[in-house]
HTML snippet that shows the backbone in 3Dmol.js (N, CA, C, O; Angstrom):
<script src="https://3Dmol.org/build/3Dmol-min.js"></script>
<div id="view" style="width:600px;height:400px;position:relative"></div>
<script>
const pdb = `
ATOM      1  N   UNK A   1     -69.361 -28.997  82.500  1.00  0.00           N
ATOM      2  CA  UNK A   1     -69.807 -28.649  81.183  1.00  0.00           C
ATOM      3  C   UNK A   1     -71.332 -28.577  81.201  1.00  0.00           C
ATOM      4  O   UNK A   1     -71.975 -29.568  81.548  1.00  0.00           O
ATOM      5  N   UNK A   2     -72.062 -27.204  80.765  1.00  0.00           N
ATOM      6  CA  UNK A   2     -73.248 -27.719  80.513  1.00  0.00           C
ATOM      7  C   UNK A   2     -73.866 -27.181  79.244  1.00  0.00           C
ATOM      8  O   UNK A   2     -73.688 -26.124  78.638  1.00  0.00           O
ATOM      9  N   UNK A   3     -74.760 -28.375  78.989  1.00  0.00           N
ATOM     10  CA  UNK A   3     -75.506 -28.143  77.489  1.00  0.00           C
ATOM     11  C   UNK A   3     -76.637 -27.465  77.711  1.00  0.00           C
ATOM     12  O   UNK A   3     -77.446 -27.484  78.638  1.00  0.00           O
ATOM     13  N   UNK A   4     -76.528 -26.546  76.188  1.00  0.00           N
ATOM     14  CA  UNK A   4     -78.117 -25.776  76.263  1.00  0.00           C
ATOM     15  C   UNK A   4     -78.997 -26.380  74.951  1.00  0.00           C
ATOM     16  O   UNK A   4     -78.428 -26.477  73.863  1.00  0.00           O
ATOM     17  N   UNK A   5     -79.547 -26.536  75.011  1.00  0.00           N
ATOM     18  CA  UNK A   5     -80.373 -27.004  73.831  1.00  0.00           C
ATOM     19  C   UNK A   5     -81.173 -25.851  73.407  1.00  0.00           C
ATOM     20  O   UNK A   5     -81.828 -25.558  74.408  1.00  0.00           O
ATOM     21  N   UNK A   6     -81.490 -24.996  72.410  1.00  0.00           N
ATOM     22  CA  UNK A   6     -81.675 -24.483  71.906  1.00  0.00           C
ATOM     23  C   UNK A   6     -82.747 -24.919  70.287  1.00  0.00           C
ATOM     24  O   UNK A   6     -82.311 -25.843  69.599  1.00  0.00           O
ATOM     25  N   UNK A   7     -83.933 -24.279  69.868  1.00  0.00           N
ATOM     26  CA  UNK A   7     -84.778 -24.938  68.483  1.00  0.00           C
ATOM     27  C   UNK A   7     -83.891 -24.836  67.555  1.00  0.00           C
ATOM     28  O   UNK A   7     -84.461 -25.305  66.570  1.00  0.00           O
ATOM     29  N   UNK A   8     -82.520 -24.418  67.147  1.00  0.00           N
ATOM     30  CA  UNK A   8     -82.080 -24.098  66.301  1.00  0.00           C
ATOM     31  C   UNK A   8     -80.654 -24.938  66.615  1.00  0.00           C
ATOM     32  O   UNK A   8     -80.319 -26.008  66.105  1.00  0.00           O
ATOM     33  N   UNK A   9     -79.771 -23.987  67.792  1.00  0.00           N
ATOM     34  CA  UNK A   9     -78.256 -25.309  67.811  1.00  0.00           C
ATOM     35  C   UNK A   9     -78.528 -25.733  69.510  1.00  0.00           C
ATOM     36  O   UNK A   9     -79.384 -25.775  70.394  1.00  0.00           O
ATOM     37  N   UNK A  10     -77.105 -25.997  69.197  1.00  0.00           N
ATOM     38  CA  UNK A  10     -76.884 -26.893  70.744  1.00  0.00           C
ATOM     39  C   UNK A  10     -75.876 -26.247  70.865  1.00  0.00           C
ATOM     40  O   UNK A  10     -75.114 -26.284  69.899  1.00  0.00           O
ATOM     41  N   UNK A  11     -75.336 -25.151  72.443  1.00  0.00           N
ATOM     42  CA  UNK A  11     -74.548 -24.862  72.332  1.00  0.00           C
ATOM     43  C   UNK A  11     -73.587 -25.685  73.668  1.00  0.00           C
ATOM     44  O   UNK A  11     -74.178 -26.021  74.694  1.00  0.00           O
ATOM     45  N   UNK A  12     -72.353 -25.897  73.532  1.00  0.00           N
ATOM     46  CA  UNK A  12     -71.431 -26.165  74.854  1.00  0.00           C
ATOM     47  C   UNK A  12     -70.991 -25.337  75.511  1.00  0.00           C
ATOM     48  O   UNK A  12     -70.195 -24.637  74.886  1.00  0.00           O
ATOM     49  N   UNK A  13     -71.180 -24.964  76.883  1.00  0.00           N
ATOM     50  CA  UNK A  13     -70.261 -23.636  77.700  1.00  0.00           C
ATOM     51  C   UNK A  13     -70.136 -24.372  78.662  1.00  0.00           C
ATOM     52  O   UNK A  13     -70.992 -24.910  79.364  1.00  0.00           O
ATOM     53  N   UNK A  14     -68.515 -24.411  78.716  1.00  0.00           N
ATOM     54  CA  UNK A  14     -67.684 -24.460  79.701  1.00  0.00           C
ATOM     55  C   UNK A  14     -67.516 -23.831  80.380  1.00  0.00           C
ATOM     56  O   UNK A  14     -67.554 -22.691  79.915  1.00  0.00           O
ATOM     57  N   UNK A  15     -67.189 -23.874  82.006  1.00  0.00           N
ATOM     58  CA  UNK A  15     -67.225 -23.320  82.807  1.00  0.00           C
ATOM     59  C   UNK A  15     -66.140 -22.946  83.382  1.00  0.00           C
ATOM     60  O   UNK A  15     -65.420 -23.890  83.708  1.00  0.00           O
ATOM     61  N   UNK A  16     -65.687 -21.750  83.670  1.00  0.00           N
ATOM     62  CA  UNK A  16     -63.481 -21.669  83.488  1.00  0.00           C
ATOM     63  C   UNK A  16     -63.383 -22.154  85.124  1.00  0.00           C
ATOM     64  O   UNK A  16     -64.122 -22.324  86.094  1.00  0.00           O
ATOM     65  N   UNK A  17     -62.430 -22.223  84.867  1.00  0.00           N
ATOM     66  CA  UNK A  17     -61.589 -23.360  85.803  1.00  0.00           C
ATOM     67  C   UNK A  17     -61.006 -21.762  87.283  1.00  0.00           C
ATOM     68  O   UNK A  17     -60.893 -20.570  86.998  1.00  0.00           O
ATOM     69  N   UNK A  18     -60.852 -22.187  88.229  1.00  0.00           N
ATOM     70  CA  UNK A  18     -60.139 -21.682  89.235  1.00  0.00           C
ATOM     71  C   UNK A  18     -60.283 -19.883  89.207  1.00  0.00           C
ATOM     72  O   UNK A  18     -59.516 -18.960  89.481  1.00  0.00           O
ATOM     73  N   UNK A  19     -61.703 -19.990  88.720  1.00  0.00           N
ATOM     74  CA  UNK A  19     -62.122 -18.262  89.200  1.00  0.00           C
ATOM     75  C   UNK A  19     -63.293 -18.176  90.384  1.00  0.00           C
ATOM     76  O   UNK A  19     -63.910 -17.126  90.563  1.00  0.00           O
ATOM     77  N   UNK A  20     -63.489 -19.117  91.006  1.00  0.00           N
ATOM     78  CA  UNK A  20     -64.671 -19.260  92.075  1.00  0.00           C
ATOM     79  C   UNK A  20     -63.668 -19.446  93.371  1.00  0.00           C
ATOM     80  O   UNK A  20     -62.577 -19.972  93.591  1.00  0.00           O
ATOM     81  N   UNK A  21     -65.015 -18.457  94.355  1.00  0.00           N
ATOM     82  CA  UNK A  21     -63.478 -18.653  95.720  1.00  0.00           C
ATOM     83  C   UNK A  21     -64.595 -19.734  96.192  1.00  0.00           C
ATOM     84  O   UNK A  21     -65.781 -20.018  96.027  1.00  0.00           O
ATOM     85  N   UNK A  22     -62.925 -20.325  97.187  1.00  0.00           N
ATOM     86  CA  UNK A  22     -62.935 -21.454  98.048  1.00  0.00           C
ATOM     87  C   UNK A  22     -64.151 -21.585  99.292  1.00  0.00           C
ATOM     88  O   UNK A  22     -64.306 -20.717 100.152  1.00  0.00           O
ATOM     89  N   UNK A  23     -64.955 -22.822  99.199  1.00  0.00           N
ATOM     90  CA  UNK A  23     -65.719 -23.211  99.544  1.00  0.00           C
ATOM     91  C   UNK A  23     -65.489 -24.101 100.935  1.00  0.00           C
ATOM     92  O   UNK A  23     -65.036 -25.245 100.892  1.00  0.00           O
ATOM     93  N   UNK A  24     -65.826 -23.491 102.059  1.00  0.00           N
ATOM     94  CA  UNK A  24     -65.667 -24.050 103.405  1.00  0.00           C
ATOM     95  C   UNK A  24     -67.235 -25.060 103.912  1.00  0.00           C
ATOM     96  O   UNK A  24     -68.330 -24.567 104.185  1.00  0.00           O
ATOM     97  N   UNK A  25     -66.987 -26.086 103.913  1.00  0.00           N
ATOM     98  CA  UNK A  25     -67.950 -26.903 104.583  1.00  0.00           C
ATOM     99  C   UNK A  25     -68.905 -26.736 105.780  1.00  0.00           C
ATOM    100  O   UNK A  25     -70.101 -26.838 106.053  1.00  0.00           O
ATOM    101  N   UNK A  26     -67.162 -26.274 106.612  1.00  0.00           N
ATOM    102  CA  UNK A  26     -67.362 -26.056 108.118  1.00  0.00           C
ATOM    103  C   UNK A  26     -67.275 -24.587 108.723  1.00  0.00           C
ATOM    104  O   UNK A  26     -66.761 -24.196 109.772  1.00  0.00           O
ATOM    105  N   UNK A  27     -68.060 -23.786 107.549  1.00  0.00           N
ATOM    106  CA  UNK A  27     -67.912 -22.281 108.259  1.00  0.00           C
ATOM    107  C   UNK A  27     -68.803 -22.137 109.447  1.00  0.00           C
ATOM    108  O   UNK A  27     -69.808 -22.799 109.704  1.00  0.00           O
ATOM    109  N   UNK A  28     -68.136 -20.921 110.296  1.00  0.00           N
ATOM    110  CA  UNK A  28     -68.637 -21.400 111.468  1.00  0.00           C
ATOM    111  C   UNK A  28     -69.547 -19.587 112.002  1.00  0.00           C
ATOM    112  O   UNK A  28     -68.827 -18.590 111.939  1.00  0.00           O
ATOM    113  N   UNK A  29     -70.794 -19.437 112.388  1.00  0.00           N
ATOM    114  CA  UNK A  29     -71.062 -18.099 112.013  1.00  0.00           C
ATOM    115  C   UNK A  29     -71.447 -17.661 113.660  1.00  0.00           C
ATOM    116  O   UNK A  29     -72.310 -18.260 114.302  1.00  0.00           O
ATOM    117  N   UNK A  30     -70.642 -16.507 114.208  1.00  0.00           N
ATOM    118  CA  UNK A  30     -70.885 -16.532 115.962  1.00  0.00           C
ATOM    119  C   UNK A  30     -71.261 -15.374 116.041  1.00  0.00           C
ATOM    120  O   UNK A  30     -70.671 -14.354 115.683  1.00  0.00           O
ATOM    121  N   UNK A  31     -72.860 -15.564 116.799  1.00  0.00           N
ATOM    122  CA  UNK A  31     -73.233 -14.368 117.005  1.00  0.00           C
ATOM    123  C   UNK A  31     -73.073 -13.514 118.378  1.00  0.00           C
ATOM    124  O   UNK A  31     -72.298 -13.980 119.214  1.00  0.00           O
ATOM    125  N   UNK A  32     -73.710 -12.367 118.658  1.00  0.00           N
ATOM    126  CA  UNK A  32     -73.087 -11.704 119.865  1.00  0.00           C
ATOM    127  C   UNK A  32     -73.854 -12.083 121.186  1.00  0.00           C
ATOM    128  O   UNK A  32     -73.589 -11.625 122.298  1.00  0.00           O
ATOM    129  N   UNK A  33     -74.839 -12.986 120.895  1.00  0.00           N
ATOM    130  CA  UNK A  33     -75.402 -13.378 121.873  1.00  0.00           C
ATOM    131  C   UNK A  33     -74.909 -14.413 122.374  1.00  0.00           C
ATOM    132  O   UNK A  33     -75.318 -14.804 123.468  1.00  0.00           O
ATOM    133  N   UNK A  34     -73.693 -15.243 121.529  1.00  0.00           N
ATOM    134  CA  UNK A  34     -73.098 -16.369 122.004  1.00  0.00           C
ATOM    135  C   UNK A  34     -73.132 -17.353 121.402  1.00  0.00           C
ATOM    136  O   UNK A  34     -72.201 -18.133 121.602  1.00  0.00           O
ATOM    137  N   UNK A  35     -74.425 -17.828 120.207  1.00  0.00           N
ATOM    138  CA  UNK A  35     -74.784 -19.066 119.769  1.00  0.00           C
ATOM    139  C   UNK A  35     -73.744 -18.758 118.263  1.00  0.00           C
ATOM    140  O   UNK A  35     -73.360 -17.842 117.535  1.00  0.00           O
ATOM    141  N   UNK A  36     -73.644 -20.320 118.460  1.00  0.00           N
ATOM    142  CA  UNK A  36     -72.292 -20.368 117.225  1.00  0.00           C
ATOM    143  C   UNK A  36     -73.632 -21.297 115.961  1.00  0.00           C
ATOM    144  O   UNK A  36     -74.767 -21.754 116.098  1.00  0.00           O
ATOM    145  N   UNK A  37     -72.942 -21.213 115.165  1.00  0.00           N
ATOM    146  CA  UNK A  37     -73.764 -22.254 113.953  1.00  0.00           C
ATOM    147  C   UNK A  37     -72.795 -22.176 112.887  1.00  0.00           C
ATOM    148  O   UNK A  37     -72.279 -21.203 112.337  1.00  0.00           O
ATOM    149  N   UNK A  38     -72.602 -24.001 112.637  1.00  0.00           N
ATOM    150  CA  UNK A  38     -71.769 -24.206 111.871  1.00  0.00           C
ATOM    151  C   UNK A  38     -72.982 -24.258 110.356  1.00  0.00           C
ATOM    152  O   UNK A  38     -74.191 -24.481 110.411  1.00  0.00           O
ATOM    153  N   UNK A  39     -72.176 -23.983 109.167  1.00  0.00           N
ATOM    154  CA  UNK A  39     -72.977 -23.962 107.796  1.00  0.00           C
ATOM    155  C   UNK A  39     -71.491 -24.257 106.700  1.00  0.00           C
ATOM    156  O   UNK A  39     -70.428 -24.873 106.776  1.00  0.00           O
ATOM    157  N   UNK A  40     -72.210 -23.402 105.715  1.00  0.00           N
ATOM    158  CA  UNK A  40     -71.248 -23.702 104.376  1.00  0.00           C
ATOM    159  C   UNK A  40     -71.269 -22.153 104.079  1.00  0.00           C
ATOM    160  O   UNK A  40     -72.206 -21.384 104.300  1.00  0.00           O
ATOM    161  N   UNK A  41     -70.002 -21.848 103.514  1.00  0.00           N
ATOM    162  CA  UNK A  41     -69.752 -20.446 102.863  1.00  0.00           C
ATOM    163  C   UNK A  41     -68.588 -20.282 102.497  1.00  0.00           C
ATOM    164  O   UNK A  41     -67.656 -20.919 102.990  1.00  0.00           O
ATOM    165  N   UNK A  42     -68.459 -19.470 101.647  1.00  0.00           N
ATOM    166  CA  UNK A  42     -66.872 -19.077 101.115  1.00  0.00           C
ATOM    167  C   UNK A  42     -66.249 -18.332 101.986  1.00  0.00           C
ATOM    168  O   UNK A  42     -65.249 -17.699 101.647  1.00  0.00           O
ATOM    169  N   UNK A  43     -66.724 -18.290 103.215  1.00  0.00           N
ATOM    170  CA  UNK A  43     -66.083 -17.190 104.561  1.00  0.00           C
ATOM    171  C   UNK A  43     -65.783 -18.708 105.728  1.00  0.00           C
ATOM    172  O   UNK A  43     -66.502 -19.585 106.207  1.00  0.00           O
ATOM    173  N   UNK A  44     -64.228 -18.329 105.794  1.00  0.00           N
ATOM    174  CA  UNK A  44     -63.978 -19.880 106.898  1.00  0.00           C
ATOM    175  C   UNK A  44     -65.023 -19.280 108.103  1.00  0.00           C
ATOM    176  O   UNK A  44     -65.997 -20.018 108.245  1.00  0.00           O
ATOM    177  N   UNK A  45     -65.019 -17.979 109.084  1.00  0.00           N
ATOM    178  CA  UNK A  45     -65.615 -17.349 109.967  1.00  0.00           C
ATOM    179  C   UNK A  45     -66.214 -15.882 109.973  1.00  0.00           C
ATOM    180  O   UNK A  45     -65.549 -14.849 109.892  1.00  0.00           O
ATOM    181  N   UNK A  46     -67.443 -15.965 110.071  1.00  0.00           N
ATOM    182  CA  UNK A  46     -68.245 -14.505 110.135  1.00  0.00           C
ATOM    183  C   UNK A  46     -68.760 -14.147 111.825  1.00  0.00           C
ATOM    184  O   UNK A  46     -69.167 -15.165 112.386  1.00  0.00           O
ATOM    185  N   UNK A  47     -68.800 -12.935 112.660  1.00  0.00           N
ATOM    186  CA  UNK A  47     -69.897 -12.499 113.259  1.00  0.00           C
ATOM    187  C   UNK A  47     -70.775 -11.810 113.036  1.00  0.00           C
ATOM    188  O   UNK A  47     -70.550 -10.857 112.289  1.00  0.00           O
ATOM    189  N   UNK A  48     -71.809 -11.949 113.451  1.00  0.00           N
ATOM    190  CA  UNK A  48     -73.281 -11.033 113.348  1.00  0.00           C
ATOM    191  C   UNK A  48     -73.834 -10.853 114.306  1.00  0.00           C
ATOM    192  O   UNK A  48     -73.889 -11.735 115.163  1.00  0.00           O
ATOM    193  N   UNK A  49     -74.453  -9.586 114.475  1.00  0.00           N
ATOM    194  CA  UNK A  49     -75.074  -9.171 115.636  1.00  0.00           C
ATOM    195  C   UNK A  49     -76.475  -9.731 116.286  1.00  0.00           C
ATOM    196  O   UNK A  49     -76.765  -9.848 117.477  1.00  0.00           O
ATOM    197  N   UNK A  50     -77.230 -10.031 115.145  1.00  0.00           N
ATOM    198  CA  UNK A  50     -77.998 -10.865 115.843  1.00  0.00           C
ATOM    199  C   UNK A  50     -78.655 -12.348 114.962  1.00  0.00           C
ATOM    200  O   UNK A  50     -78.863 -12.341 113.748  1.00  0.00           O
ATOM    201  N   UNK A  51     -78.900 -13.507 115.830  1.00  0.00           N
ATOM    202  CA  UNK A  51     -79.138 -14.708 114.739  1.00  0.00           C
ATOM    203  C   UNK A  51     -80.838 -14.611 115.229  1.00  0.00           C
ATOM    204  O   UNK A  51     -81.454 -13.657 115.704  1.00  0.00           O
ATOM    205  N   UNK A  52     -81.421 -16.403 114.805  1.00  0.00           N
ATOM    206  CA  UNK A  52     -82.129 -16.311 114.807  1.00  0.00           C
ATOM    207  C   UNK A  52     -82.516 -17.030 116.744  1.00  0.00           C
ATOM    208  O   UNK A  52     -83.655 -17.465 116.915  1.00  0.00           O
ATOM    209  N   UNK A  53     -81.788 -17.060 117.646  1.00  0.00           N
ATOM    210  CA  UNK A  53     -81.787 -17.278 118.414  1.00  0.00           C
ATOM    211  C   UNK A  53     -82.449 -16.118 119.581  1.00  0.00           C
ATOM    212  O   UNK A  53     -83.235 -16.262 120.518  1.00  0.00           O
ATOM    213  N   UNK A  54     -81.592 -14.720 118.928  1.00  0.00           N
ATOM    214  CA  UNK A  54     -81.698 -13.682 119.769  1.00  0.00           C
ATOM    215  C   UNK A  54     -82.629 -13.010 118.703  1.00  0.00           C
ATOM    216  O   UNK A  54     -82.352 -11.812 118.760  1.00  0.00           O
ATOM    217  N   UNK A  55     -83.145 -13.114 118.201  1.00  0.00           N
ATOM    218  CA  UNK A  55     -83.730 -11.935 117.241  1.00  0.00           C
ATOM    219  C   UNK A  55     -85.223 -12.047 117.492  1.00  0.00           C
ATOM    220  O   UNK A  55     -85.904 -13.071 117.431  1.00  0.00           O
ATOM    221  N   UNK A  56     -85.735 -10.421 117.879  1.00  0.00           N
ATOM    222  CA  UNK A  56     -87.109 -10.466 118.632  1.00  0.00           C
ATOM    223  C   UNK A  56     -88.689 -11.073 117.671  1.00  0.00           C
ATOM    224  O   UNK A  56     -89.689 -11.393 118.314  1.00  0.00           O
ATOM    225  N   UNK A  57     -88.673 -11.132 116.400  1.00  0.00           N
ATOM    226  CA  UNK A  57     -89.211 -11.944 115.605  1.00  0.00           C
ATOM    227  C   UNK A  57     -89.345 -13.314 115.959  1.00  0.00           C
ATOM    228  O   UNK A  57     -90.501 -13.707 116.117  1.00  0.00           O
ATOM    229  N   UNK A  58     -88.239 -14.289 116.150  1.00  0.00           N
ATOM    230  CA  UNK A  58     -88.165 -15.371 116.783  1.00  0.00           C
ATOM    231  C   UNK A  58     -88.466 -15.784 117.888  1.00  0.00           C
ATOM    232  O   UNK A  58     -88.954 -16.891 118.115  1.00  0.00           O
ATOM    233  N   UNK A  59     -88.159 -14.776 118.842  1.00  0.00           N
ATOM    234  CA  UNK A  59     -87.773 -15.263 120.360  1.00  0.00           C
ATOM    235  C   UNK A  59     -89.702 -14.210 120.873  1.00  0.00           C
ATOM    236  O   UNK A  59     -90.338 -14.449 121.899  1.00  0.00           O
ATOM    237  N   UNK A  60     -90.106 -13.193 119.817  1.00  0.00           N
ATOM    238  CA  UNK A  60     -91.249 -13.174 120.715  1.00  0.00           C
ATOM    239  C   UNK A  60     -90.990 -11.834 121.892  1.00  0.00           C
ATOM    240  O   UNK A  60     -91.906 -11.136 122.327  1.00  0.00           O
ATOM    241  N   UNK A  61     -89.898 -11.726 122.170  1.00  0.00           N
ATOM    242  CA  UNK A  61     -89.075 -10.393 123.201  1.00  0.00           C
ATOM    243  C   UNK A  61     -88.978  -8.801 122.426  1.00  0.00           C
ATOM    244  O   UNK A  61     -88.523  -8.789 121.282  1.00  0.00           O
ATOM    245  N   UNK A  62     -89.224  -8.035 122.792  1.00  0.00           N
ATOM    246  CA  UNK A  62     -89.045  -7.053 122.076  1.00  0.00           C
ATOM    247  C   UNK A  62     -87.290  -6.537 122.711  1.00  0.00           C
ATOM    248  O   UNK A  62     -86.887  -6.330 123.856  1.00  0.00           O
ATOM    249  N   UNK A  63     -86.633  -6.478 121.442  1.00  0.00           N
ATOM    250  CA  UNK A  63     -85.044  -6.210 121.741  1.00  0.00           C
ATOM    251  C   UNK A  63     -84.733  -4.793 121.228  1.00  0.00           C
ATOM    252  O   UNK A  63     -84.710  -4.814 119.998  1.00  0.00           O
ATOM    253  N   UNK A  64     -84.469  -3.484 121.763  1.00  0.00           N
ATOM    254  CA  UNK A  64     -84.112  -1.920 121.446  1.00  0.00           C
ATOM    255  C   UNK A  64     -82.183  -2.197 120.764  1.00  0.00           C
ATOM    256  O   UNK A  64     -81.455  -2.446 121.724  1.00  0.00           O
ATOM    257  N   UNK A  65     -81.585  -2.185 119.720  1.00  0.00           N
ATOM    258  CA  UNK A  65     -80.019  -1.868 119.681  1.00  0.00           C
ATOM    259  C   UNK A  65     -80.262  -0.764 119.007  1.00  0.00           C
ATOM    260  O   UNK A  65     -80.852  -0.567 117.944  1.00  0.00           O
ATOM    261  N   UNK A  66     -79.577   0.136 119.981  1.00  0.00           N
ATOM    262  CA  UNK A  66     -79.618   1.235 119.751  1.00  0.00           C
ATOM    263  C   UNK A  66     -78.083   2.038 119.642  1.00  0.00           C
ATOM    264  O   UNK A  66     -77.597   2.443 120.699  1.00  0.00           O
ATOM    265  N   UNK A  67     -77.435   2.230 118.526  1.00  0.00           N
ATOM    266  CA  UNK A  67     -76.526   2.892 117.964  1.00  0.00           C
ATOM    267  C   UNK A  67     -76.238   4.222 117.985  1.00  0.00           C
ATOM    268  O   UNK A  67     -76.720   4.894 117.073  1.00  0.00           O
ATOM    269  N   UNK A  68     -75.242   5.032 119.209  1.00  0.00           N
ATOM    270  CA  UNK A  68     -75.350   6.603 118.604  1.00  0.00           C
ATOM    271  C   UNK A  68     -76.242   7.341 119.254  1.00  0.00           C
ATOM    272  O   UNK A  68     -76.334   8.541 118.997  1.00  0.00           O
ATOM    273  N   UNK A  69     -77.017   6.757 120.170  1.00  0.00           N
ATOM    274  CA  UNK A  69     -78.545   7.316 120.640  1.00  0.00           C
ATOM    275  C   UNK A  69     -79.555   7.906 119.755  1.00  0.00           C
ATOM    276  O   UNK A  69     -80.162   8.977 119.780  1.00  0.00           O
ATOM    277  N   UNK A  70     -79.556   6.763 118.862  1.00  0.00           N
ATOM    278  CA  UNK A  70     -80.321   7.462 117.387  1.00  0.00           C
ATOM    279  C   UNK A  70     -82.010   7.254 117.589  1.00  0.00           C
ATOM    280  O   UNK A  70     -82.897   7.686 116.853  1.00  0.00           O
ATOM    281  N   UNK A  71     -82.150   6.431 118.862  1.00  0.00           N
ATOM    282  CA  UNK A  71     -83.882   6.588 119.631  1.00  0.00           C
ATOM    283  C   UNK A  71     -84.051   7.541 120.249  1.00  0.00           C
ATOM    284  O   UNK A  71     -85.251   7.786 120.380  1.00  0.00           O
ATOM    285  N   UNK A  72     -83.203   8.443 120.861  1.00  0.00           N
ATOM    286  CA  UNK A  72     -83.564   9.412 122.141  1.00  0.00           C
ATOM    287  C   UNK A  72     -83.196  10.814 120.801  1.00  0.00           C
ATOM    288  O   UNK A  72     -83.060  11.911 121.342  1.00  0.00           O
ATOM    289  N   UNK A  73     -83.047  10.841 119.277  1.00  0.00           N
ATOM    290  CA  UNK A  73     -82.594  11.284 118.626  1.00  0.00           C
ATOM    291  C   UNK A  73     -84.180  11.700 118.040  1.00  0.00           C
ATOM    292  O   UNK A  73     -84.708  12.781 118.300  1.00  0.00           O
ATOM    293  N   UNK A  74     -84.780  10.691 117.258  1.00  0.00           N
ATOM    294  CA  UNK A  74     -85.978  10.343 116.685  1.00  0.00           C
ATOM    295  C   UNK A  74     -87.098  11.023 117.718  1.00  0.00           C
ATOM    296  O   UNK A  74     -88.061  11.744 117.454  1.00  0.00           O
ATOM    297  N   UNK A  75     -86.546  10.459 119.146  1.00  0.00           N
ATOM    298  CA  UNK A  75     -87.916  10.960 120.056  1.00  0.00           C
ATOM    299  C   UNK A  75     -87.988  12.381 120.035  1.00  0.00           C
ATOM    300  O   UNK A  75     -89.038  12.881 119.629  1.00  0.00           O
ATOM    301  N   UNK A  76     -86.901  13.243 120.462  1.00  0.00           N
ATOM    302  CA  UNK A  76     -86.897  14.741 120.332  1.00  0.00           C
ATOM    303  C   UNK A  76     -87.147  15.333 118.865  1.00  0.00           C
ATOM    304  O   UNK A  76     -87.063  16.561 118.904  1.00  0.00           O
ATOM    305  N   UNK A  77     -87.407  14.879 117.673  1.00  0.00           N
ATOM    306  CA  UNK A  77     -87.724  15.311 116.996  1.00  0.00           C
ATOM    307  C   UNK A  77     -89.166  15.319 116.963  1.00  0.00           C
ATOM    308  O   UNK A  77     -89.946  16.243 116.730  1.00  0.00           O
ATOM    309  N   UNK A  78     -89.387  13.961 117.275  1.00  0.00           N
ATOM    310  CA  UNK A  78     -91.255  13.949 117.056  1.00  0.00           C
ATOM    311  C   UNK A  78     -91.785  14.892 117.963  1.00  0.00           C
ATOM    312  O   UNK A  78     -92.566  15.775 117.609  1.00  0.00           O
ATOM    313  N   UNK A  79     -91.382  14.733 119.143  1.00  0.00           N
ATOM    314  CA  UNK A  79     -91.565  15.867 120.368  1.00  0.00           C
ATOM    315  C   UNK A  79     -91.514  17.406 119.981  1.00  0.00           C
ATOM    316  O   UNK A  79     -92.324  18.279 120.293  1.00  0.00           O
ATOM    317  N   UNK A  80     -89.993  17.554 118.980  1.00  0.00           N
ATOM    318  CA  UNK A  80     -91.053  19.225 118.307  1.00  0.00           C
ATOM    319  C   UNK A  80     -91.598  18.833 117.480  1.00  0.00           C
ATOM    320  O   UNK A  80     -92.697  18.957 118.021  1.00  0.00           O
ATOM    321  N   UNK A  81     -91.805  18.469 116.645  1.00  0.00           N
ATOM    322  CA  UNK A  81     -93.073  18.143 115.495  1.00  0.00           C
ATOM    323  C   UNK A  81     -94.529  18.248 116.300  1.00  0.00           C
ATOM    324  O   UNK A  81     -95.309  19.172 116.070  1.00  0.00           O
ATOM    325  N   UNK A  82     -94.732  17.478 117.010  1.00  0.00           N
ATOM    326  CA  UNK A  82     -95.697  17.355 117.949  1.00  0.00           C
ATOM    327  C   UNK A  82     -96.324  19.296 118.770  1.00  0.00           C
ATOM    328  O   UNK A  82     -97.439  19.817 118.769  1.00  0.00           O
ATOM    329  N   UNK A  83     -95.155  19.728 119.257  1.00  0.00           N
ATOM    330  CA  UNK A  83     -95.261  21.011 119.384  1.00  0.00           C
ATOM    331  C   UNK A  83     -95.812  21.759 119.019  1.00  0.00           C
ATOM    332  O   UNK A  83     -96.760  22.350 119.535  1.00  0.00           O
ATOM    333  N   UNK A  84     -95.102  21.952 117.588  1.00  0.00           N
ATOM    334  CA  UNK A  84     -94.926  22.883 116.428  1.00  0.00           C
ATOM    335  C   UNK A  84     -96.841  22.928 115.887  1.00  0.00           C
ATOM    336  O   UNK A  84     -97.600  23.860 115.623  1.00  0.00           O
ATOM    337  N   UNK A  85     -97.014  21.394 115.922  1.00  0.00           N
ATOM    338  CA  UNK A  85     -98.425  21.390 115.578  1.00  0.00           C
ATOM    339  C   UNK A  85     -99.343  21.856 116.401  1.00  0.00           C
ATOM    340  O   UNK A  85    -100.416  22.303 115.997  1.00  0.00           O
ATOM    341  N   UNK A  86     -98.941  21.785 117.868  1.00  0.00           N
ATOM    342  CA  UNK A  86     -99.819  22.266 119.035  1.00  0.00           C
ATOM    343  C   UNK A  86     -99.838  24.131 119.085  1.00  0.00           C
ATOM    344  O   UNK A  86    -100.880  24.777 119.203  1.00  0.00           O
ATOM    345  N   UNK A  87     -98.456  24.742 118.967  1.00  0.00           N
ATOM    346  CA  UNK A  87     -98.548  25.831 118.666  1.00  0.00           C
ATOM    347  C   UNK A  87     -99.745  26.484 117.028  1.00  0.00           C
ATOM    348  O   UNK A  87    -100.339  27.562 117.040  1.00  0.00           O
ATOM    349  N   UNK A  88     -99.776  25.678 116.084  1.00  0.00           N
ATOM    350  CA  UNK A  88    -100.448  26.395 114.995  1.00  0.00           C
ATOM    351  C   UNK A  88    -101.603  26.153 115.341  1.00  0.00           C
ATOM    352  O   UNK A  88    -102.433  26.988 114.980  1.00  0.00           O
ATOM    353  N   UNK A  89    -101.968  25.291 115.925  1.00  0.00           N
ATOM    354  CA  UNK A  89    -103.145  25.218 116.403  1.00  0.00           C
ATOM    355  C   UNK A  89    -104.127  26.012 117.794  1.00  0.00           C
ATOM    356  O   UNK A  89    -105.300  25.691 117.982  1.00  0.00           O
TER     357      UNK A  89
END
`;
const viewer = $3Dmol.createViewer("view");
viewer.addModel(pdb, "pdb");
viewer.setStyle({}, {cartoon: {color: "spectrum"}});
viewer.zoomTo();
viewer.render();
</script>
């Protein structure tokens, strides 16, 4: 139950009963680098691709995941862009 106090009333709002999902203590979250970490969440088990173990922010390493070849994708574009400008010029 919680009270609001208000300059004028006081109101009571109750909080409904059995519409919040279930709360795991011991969720357990495993990433692809291997390191597990137990926490709290309404998910008994999650993976993620990268924690703060492997993640190049942390660790200082510069890490490329590259999906689709969507770097060798980006590079050939800049590469004609790059061109395109060398030709008007």
């Amino acid at each position: 139950m919680i009270y609001i106090k208000d300059y004028v009333t006081i109101k009571i709002i109750i909080m409904k009963k059995e519409i919040h999902p279930k709360y795991y203590k011991n969720a357990i979250i495993r990433c692809n680098c291997g390191n597990t970490i137990k926490t709290g969440s309404t998910r008994p088990e999650m993976v993620v691709e990268i924690c703060g173990a492997c993640h190049p922010f942390y660790t200082g390493k510069e890490k490329i995941i590259d999906t689709a070849g969507r770097i060798e994708k980006f590079k050939q574009r800049l590469s004609k862009q790059k061109s395109a400008k060398d030709k008007k010029k």
